[in-house]
TILO-743032 format. One record per atom (N, C-alpha, C): atom name; x, y, z; residue in three letters; residue number from 1. Coordinates in nm, 3 decimals, always signed. Layout:
BEGIN
at | px | py | pz | aa | i
CA | X | Y | Z | ALA | NUM
...
***
This chain:
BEGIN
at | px | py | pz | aa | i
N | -1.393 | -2.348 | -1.953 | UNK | 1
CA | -1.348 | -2.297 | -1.826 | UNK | 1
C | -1.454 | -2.204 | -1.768 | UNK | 1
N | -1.439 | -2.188 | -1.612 | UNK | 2
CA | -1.554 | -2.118 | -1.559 | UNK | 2
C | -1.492 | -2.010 | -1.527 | UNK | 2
N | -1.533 | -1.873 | -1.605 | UNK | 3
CA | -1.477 | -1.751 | -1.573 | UNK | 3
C | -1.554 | -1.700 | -1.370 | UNK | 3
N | -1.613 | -1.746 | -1.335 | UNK | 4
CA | -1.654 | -1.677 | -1.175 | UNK | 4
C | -1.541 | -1.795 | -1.134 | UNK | 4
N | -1.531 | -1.898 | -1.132 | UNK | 5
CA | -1.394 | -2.000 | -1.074 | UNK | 5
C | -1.240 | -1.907 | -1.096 | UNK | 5
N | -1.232 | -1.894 | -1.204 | UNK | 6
CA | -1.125 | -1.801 | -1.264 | UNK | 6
C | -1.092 | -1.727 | -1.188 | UNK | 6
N | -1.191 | -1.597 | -1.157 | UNK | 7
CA | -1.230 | -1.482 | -1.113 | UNK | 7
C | -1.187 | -1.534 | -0.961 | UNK | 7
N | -1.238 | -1.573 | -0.867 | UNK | 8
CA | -1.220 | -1.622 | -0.759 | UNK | 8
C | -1.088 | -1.624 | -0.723 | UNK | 8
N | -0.999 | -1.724 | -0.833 | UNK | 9
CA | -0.908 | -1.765 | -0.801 | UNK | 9
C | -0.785 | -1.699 | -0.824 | UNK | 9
N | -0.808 | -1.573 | -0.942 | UNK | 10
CA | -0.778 | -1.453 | -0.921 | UNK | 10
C | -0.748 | -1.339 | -0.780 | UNK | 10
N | -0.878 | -1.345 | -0.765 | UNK | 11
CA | -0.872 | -1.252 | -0.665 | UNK | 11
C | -0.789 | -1.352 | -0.499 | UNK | 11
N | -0.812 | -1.454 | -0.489 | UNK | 12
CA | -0.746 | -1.531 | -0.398 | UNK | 12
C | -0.566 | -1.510 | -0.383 | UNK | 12
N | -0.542 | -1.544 | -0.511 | UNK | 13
CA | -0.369 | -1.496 | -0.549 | UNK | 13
C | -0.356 | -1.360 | -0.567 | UNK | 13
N | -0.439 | -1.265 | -0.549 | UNK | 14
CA | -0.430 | -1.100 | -0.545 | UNK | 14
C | -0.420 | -1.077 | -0.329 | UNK | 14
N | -0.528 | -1.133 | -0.299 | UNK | 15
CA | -0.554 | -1.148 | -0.150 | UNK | 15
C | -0.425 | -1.194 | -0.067 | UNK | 15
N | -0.359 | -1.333 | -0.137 | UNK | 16
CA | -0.233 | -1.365 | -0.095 | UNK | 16
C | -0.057 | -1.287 | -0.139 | UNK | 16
N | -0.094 | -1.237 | -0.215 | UNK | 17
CA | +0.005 | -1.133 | -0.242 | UNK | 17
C | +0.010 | -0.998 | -0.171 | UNK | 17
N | -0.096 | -0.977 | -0.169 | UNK | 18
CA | -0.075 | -0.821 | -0.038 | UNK | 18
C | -0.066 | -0.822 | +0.106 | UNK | 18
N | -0.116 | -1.013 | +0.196 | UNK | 19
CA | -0.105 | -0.993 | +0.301 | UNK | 19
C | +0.071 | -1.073 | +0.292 | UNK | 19
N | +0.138 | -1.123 | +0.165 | UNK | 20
CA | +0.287 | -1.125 | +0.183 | UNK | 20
C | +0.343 | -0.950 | +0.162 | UNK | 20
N | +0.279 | -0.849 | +0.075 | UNK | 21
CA | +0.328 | -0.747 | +0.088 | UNK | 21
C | +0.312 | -0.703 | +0.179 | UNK | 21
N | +0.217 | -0.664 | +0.325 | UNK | 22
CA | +0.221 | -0.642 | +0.383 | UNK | 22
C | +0.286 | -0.675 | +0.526 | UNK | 22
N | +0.319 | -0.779 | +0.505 | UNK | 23
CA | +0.445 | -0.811 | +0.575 | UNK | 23
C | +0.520 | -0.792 | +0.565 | UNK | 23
N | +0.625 | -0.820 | +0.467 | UNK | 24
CA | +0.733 | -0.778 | +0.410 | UNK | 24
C | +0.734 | -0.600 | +0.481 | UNK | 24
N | +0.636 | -0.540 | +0.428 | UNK | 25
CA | +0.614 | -0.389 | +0.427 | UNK | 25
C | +0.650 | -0.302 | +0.604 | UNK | 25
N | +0.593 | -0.446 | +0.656 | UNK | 26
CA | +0.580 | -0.427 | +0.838 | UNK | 26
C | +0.716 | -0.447 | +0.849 | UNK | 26
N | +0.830 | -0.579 | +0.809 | UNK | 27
CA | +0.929 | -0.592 | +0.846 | UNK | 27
C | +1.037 | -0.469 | +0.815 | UNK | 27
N | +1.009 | -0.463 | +0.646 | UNK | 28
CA | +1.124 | -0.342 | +0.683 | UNK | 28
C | +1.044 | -0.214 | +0.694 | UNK | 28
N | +0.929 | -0.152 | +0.773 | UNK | 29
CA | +0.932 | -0.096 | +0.829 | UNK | 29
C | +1.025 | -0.091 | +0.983 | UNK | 29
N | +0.979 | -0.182 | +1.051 | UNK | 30
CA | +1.054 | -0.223 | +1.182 | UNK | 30
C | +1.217 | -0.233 | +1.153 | UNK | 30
N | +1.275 | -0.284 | +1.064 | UNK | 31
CA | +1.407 | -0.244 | +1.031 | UNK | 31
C | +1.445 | -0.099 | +0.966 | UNK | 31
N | +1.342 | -0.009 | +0.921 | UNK | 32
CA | +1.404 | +0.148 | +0.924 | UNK | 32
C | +1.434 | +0.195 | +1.068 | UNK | 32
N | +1.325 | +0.152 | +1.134 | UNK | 33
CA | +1.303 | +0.233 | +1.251 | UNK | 33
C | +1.356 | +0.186 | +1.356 | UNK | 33
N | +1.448 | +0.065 | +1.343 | UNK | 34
CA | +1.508 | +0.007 | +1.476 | UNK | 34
C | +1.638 | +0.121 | +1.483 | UNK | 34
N | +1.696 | +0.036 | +1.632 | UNK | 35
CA | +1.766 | +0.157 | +1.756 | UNK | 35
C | +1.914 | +0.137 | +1.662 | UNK | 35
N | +1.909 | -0.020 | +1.580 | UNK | 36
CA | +2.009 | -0.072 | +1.522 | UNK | 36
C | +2.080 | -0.001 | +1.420 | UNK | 36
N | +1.973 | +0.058 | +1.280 | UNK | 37
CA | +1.987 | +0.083 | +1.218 | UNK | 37
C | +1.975 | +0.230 | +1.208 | UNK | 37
N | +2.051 | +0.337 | +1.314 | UNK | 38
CA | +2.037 | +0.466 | +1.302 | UNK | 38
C | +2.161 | +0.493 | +1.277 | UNK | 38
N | +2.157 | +0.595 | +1.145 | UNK | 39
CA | +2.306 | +0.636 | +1.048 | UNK | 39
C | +2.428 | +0.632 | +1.151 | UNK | 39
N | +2.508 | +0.598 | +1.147 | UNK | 40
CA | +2.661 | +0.619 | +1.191 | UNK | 40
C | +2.783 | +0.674 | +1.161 | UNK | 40
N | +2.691 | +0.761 | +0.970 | UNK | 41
CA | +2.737 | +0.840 | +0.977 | UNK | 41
C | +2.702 | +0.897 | +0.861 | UNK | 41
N | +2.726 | +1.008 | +0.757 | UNK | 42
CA | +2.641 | +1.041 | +0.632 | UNK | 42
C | +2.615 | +0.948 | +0.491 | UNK | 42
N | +2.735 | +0.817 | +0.603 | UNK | 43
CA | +2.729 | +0.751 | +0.444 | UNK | 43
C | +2.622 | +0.613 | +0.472 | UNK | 43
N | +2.583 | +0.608 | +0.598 | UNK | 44
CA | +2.558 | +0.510 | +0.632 | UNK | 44
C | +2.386 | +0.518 | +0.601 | UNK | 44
N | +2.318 | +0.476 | +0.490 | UNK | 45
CA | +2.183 | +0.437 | +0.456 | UNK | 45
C | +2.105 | +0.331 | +0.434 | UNK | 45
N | +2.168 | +0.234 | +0.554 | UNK | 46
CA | +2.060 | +0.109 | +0.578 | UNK | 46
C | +1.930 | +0.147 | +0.590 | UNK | 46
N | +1.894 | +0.261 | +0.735 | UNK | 47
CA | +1.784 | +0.283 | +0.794 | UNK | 47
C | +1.651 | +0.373 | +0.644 | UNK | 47
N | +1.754 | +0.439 | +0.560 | UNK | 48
CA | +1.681 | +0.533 | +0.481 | UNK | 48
C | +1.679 | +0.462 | +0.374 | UNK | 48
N | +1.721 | +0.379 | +0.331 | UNK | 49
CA | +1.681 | +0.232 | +0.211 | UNK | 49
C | +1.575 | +0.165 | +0.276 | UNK | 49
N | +1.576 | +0.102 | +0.391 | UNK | 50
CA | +1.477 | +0.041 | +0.419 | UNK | 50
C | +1.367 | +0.107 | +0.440 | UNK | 50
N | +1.338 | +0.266 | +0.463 | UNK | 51
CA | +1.244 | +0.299 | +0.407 | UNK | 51
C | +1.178 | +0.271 | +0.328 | UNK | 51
N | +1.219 | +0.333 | +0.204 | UNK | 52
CA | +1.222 | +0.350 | +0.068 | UNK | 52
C | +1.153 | +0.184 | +0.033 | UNK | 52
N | +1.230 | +0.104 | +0.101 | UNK | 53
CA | +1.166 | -0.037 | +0.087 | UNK | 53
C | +1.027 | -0.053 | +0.124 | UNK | 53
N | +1.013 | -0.036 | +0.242 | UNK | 54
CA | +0.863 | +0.016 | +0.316 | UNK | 54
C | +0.784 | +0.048 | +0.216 | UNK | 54
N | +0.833 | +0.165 | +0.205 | UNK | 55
CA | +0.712 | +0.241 | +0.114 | UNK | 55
C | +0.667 | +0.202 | +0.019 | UNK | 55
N | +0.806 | +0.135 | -0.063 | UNK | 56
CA | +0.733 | +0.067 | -0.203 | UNK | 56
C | +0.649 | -0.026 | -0.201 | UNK | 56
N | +0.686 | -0.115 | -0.114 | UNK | 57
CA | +0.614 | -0.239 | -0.064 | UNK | 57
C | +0.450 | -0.177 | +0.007 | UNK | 57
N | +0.450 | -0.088 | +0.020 | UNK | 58
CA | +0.304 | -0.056 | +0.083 | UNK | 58
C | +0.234 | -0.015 | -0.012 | UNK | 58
N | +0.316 | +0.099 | -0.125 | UNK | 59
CA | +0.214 | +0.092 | -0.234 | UNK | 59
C | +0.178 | +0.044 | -0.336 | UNK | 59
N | +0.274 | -0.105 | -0.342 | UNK | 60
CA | +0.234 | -0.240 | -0.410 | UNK | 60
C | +0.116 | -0.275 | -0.324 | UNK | 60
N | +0.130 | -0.282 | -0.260 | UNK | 61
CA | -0.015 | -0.362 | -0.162 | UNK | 61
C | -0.145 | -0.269 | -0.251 | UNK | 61
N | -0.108 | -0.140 | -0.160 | UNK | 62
CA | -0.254 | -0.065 | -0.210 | UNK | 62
C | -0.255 | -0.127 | -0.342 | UNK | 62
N | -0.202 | -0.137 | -0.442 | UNK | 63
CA | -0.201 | -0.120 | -0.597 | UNK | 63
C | -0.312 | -0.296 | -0.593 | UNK | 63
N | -0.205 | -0.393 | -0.547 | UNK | 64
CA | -0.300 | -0.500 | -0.504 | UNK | 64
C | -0.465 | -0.538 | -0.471 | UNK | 64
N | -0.469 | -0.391 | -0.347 | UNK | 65
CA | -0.588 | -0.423 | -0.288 | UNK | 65
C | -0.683 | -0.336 | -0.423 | UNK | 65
N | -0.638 | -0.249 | -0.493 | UNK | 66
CA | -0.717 | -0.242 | -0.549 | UNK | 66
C | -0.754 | -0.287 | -0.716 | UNK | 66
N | -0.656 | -0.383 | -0.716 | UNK | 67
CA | -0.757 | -0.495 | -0.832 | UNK | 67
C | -0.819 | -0.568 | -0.753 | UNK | 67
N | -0.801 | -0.631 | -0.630 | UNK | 68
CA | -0.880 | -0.732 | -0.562 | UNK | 68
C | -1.008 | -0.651 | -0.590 | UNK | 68
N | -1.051 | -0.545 | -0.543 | UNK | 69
CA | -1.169 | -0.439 | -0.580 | UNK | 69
C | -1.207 | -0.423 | -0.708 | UNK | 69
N | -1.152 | -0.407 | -0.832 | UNK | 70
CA | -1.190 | -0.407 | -0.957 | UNK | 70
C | -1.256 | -0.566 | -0.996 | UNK | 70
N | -1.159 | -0.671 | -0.936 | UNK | 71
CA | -1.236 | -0.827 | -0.965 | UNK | 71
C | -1.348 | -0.838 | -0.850 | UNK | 71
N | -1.334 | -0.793 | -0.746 | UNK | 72
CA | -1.449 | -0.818 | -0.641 | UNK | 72
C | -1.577 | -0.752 | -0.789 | UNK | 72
N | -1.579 | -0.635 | -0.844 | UNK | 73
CA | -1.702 | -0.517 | -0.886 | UNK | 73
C | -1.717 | -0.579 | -1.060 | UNK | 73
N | -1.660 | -0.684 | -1.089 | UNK | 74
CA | -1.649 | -0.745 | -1.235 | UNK | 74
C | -1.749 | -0.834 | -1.261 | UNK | 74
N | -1.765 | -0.799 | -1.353 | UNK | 75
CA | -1.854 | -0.952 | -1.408 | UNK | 75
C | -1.844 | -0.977 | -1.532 | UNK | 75
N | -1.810 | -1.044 | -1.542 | UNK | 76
CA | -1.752 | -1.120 | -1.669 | UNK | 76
C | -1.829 | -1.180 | -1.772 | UNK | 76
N | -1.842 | -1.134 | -1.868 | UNK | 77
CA | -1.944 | -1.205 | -1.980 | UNK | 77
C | -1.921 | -1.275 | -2.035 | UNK | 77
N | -2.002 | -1.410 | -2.121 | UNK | 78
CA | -1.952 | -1.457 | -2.217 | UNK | 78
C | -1.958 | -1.415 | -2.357 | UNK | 78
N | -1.875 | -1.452 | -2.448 | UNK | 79
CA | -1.808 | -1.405 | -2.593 | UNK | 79
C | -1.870 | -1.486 | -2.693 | UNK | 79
N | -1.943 | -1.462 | -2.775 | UNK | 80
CA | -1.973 | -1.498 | -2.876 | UNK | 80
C | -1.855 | -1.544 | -2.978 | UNK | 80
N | -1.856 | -1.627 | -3.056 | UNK | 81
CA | -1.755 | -1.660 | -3.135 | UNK | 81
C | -1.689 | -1.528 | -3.276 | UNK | 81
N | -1.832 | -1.453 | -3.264 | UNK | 82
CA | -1.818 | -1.339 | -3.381 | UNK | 82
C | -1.796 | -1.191 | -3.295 | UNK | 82
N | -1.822 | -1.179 | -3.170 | UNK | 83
CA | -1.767 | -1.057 | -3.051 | UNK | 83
C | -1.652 | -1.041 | -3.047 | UNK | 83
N | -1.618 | -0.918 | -3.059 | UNK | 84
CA | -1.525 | -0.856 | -3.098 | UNK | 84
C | -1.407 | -0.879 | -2.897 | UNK | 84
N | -1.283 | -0.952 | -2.895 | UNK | 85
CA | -1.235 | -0.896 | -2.811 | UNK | 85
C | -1.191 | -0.787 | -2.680 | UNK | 85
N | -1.270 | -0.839 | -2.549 | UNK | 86
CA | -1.269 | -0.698 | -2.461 | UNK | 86
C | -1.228 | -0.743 | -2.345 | UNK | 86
N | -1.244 | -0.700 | -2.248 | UNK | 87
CA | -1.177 | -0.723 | -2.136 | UNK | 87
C | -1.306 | -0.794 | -2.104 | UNK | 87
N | -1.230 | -0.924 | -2.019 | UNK | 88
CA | -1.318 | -1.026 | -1.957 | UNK | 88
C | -1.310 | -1.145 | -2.045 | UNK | 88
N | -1.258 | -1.133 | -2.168 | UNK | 89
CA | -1.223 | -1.261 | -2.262 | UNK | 89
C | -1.128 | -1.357 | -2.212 | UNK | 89
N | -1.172 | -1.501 | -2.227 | UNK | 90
CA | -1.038 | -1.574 | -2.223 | UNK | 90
C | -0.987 | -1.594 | -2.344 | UNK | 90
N | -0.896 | -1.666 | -2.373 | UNK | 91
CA | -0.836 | -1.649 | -2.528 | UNK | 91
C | -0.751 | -1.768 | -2.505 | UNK | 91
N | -0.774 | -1.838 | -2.569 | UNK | 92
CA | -0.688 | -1.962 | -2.648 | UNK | 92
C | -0.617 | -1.912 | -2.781 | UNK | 92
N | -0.483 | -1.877 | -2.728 | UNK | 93
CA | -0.395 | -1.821 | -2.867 | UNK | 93
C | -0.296 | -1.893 | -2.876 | UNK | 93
N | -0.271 | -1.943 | -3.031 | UNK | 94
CA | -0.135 | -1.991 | -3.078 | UNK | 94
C | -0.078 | -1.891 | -3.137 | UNK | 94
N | +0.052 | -1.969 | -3.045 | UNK | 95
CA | +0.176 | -1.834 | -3.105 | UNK | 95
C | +0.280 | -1.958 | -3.145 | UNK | 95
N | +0.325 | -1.941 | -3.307 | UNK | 96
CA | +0.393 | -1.979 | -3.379 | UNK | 96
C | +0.400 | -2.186 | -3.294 | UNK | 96
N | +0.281 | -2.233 | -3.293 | UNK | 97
CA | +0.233 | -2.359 | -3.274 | UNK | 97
C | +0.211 | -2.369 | -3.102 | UNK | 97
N | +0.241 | -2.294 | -3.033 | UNK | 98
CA | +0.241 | -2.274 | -2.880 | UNK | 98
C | +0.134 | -2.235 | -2.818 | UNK | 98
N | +0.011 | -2.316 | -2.775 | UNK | 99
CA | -0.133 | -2.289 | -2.743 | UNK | 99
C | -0.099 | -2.220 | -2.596 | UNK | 99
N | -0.158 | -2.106 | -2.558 | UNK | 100
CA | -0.136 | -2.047 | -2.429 | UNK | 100
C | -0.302 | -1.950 | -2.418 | UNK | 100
N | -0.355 | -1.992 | -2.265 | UNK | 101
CA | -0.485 | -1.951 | -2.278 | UNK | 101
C | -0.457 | -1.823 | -2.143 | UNK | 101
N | -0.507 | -1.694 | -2.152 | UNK | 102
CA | -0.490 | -1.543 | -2.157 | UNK | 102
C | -0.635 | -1.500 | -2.106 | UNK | 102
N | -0.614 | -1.496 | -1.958 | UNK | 103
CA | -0.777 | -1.409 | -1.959 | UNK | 103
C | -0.728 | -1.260 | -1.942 | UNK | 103
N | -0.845 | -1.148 | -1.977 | UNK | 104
CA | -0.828 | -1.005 | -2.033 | UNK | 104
C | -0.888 | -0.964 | -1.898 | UNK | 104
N | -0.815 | -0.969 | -1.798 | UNK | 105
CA | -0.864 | -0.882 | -1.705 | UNK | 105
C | -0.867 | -0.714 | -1.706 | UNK | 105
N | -0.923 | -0.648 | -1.602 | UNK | 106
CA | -0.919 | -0.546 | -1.558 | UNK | 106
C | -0.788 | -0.488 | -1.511 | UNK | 106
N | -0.746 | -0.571 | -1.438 | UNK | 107
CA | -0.588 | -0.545 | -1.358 | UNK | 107
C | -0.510 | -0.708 | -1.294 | UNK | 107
N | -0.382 | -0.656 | -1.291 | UNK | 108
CA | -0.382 | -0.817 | -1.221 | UNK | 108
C | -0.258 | -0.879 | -1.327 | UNK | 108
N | -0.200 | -0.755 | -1.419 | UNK | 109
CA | -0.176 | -0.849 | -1.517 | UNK | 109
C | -0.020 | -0.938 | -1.466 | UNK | 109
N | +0.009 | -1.020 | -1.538 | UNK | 110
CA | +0.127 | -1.122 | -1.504 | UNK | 110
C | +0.085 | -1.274 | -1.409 | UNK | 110
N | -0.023 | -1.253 | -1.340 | UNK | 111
CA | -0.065 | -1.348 | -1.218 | UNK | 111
C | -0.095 | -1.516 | -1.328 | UNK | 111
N | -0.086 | -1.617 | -1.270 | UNK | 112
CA | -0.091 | -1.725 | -1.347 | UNK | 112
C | -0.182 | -1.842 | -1.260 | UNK | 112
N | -0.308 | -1.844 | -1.315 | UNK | 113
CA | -0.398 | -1.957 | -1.215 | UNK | 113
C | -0.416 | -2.110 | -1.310 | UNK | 113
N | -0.407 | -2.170 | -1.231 | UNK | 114
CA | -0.464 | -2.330 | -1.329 | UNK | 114
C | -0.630 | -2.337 | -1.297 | UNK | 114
N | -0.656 | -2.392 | -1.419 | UNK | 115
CA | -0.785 | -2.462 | -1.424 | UNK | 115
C | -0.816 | -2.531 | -1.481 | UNK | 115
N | -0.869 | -2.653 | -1.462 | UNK | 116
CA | -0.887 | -2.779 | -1.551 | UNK | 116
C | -0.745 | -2.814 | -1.612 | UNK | 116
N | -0.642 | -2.791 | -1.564 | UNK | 117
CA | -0.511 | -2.864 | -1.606 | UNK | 117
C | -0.439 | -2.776 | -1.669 | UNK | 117
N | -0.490 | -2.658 | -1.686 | UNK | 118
CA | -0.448 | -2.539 | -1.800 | UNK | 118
C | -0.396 | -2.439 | -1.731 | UNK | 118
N | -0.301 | -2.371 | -1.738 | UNK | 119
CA | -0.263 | -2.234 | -1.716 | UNK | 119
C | -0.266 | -2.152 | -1.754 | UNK | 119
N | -0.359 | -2.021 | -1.692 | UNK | 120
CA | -0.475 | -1.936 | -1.762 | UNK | 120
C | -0.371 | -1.770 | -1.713 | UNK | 120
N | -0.307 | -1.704 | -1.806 | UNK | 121
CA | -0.200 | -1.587 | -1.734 | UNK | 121
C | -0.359 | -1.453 | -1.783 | UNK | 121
N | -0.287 | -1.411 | -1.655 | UNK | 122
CA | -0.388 | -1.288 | -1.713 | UNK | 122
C | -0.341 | -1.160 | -1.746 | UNK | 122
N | -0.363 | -1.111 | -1.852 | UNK | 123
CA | -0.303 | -1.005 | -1.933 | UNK | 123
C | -0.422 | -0.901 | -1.893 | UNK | 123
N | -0.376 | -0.760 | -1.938 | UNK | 124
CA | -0.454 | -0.648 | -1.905 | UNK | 124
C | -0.447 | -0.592 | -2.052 | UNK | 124
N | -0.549 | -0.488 | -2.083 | UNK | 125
CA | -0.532 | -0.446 | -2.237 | UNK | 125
C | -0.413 | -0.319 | -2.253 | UNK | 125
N | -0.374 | -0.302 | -2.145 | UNK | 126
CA | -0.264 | -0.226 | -2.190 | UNK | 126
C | -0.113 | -0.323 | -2.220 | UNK | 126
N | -0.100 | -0.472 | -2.190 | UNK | 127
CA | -0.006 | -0.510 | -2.208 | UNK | 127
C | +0.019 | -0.555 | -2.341 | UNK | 127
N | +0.108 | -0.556 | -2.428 | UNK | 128
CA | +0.169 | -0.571 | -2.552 | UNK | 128
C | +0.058 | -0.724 | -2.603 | UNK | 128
N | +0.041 | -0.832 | -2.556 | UNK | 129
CA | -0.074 | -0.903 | -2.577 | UNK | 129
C | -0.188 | -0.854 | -2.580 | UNK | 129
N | -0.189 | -0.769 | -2.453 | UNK | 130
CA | -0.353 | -0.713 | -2.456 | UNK | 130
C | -0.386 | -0.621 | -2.578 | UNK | 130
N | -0.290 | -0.528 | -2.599 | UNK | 131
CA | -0.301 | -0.460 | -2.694 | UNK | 131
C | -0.326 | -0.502 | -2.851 | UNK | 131
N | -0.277 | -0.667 | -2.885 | UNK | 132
CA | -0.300 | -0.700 | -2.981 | UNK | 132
C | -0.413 | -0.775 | -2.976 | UNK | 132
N | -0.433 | -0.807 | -2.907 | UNK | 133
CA | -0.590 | -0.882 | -2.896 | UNK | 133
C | -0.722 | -0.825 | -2.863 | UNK | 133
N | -0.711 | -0.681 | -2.860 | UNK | 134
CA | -0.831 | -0.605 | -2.835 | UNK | 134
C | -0.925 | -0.577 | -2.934 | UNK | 134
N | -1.027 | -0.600 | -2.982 | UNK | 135
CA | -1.097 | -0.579 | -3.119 | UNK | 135
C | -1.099 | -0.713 | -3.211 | UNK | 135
N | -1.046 | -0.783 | -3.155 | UNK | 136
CA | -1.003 | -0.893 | -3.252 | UNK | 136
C | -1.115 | -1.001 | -3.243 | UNK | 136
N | -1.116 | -1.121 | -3.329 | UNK | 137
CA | -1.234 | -1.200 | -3.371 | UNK | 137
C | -1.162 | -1.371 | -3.346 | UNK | 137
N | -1.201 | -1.441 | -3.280 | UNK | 138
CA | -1.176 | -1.575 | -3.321 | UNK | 138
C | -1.169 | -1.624 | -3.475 | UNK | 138
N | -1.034 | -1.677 | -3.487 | UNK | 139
CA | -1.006 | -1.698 | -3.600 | UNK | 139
C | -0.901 | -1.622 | -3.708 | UNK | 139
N | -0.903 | -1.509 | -3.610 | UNK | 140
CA | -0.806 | -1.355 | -3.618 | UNK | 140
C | -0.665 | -1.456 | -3.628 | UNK | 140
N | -0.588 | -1.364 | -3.759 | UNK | 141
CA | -0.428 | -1.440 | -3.733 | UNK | 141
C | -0.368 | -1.285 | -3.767 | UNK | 141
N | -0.238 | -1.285 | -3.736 | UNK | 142
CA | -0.145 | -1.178 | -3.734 | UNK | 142
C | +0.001 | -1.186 | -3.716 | UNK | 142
N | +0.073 | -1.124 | -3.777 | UNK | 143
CA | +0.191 | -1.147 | -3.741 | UNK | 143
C | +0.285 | -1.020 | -3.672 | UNK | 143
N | +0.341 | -1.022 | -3.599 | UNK | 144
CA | +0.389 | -0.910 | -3.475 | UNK | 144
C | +0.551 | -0.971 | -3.426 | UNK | 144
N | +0.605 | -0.823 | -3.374 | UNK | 145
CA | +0.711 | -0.865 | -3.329 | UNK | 145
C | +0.716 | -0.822 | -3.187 | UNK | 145
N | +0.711 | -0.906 | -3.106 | UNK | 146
CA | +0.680 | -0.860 | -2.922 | UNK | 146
C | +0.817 | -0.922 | -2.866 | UNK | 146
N | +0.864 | -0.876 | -2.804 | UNK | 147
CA | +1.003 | -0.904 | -2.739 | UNK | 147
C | +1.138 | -0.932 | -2.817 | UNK | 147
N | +1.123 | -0.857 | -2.966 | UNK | 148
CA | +1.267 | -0.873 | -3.033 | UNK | 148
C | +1.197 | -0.971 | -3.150 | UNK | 148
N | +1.125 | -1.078 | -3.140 | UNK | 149
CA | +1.114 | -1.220 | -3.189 | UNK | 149
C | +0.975 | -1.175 | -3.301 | UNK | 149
N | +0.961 | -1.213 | -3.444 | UNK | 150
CA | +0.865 | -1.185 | -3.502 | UNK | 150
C | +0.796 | -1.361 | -3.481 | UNK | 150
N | +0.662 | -1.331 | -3.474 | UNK | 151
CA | +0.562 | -1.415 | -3.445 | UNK | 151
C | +0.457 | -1.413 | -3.508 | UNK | 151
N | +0.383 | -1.570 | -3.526 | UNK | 152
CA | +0.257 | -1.546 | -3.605 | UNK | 152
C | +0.118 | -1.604 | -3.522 | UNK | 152
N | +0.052 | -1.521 | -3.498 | UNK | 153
CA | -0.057 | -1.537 | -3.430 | UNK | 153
C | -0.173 | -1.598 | -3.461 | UNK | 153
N | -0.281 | -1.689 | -3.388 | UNK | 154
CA | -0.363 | -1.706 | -3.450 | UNK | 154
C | -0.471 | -1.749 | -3.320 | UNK | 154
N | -0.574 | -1.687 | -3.330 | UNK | 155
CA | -0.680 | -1.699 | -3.218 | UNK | 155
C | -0.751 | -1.810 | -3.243 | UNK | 155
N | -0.719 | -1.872 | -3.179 | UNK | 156
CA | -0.867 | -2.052 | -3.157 | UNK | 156
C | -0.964 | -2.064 | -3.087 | UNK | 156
N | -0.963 | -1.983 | -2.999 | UNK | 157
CA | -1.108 | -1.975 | -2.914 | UNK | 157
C | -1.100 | -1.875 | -2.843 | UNK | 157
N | -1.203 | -1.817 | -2.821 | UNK | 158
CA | -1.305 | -1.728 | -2.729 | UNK | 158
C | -1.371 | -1.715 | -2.663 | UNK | 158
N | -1.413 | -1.708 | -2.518 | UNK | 159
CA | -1.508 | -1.709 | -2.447 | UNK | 159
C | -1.570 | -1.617 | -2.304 | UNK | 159
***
């Protein structure tokens, strides 16, 4: 797989997610502030929820625009088969016979791109994956319990 393709296509689904947050962000702005939605009475908090909506939604965006900025300023190396796990790795990991390939971004984590037929999720090293795969070696196996479920790990490739 081509990590600058990756990367790209990353930042493309980061780009398309903030100009939907920012819409969203515009609409219920315009629904706090319409003539419609002014209290009618102390109980009435359409107008002051849809704030609250606003706002969150705007500082998802920022949060957005700035991994688009961390992948815009990245460059991604390739991994030796004996290099120790870091951010910028892709990872071909089986989990208990279930091949799933994991790039180690900067930020971004949860987003899911295809390439070459594959679906590549990208984890961050603070996430419970990231965290177990940091330092680690192709060929690395382990066993962990992540979401309730004990699991046995085993790294197949690196790059």
């Amino acid at each position: 797989m081509k990590k600058a393709l990756l990367i790209k296509q990353i930042i493309a689904k980061l780009v398309e997610s903030v100009e939907n947050l920012e819409k969203a962000a515009r609409a219920s702005h315009e629904e706090a502030t319409h003539e419609g939605n002014k209290a009618e009475s102390k109980y009435d908090t359409r107008g002051l929820e849809a704030a609250y909506l606003a706002g969150g939604q705007a500082r998802q965006a920022r949060e957005l625009l700035q991994a688009v900025e961390a992948y815009k300023n990245f460059s991604a190396r390739r991994f030796a088969p004996e290099d120790s796990i870091d951010v910028g790795a892709l990872v071909e990991l089986d989990a208990d016979g279930t091949v799933s390939n994991f790039f180690l971004g900067p930020k971004g984590g949860g987003l899911e791109v295809q390439q070459n037929g594959a679906e590549v999720t990208v984890i961050t090293p603070q996430s419970p994956i990231g965290q177990n795969l940091m330092g680690k070696k192709k060929g690395d196996r382990w066993t962990t319990k992540l979401g309730g479920k004990t699991s046995k790990y085993h790294i197949a490739a690196v790059s």
